[in-house]
C-alpha positions in Angstrom: 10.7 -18.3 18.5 7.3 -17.3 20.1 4.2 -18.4 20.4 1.4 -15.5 20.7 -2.2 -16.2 20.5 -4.2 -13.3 19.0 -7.1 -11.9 20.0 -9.2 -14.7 17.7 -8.2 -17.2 19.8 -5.6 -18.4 16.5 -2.2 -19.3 17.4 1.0 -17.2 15.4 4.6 -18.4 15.8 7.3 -15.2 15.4 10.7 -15.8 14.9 13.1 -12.7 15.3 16.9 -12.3 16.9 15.2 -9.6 19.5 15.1 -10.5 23.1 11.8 -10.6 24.7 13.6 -8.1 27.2 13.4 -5.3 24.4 10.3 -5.5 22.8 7.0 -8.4 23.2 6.6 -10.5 20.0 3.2 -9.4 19.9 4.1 -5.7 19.5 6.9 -6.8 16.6 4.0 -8.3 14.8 1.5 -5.2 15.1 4.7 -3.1 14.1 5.2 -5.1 10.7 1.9 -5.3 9.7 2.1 -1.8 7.7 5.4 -3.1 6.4 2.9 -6.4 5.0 0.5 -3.2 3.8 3.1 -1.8 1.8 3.6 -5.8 0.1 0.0 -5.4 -0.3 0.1 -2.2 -2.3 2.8 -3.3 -4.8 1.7 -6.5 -5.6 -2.4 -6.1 -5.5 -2.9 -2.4 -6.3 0.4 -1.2 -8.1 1.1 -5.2 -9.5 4.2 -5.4 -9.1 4.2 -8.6 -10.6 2.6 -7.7 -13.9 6.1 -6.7 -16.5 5.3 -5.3 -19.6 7.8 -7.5 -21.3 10.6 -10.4 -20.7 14.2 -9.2 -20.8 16.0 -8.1 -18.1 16.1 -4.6 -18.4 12.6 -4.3 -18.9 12.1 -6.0 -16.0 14.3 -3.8 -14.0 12.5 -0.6 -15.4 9.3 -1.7 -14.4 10.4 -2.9 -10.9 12.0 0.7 -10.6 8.5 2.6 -12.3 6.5 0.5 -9.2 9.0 1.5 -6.9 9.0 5.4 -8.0 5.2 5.0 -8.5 4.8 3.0 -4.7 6.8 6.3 -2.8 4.6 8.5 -4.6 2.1 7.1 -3.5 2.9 6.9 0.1 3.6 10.3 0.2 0.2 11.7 -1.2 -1.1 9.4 1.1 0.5 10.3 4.1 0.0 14.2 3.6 -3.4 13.8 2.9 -4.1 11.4 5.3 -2.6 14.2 8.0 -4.6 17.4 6.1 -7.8 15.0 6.7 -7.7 14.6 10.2 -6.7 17.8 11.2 -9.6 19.4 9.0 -12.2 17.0 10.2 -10.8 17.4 14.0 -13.5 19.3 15.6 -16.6 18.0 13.6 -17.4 15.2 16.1 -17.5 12.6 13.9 -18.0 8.6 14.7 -14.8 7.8 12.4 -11.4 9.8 11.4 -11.3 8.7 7.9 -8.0 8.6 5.5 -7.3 8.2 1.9 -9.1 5.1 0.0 -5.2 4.1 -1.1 -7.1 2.1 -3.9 -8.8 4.8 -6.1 -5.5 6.9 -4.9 -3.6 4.2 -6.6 -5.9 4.0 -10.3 -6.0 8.0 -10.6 -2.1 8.0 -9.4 -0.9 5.2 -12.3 -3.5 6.8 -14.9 -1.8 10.5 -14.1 1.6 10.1 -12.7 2.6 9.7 -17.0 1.1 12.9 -17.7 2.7 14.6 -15.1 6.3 13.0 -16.1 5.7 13.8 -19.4 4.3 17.1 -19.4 7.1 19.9 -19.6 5.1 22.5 -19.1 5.2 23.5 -14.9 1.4 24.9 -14.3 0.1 21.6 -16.6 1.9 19.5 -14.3 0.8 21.2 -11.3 -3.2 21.2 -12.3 -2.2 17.1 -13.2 -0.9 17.0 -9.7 -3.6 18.6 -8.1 -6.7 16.1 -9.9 -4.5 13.4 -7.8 -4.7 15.4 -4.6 -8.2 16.5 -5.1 -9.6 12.7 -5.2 -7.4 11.3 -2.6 -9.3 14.5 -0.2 -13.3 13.3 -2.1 -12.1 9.8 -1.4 -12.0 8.7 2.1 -12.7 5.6 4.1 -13.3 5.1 7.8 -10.9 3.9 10.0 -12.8 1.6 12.2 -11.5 0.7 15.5 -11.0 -3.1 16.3 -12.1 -4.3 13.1 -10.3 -7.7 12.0 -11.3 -10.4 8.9 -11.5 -13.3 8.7 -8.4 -14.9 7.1 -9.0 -16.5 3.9 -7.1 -20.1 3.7 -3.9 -19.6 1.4 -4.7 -20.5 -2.4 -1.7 -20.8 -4.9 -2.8 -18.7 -8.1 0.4 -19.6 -10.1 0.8 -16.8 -12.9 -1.0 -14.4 -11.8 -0.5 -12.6 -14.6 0.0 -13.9 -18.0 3.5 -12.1 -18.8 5.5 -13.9 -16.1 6.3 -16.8 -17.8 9.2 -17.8 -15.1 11.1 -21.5 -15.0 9.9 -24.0 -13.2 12.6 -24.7 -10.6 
């Protein structure tokens, strides 16, 4: 166990089974934060959370849809993000900018149907292409050294209305 005190003057406490020899906690933290960006995604922008009914299997597809939906996702994200900064690379701007992962996300669940459903090749492709063409019109700045203030921790039991789950 570690103790690291972040740049806000707060105190974290990592736990992890890798020797201070390999790798500094504080690195292991910085390193997992895009895997708690990711949690982020599902849950808040995908809801993960939020099935569409309450048997098992229904359960499962939806978990799977997210999933399939989540990698998706990632990917246009990731490509774009890339195709971005090397077109904006010489401009001298203040910022590099990337996608705005959450109107990526609405167009993305709103067209990713269409596109699944849609048999016809150049009908998916022009579906495919509205998704690429506002994750490259919708960018945000990446700012250096930016950090929030943490919000204190608030239970908000059933988020959504469907998960009706046992009380243990």
């Amino acid at each position: 166990m570690s103790k690291i005190i972040l740049d806000t003057g707060e105190i974290e406490y990592l736990m992890t089974n890798i020797s201070e020899d390999i790798i500094k906690p504080k690195e292991i933290y910085f390193k997992r934060w895009q895997i708690e960006i990711g949690y982020d995604i599902l849950k808040n922008k995908l809801h993960l959370e939020n099935f569409t009914g309450k048997t098992k299997i229904t359960i499962e597809k939806d978990f799977y849809a997210q999933i399939y939906t989540f990698n998706v996702l990632q990917d246009i994200k990731n490509t774009n993000t890339i195709r971005i900064q090397e077109k904006y690379l010489n401009k001298n701007l203040k910022y590099k900018y990337k996608v705005n992962i959450n109107i990526l996300a609405g167009w993305l669940k709103n067209i990713l149907i269409a596109v699944m459903f849609t048999e016809d090749g150049n009908e998916q492709e022009k579906l495919y292409n509205i998704i690429i063409e506002k994750a490259e019109k919708n960018l945000i700045a990446i700012k250096p050294n930016r950090s929030n203030v943490r919000k204190p921790y608030t239970s908000r039991r059933n988020k959504y209305r469907i998960n009706i789950r046992n009380k243990m």
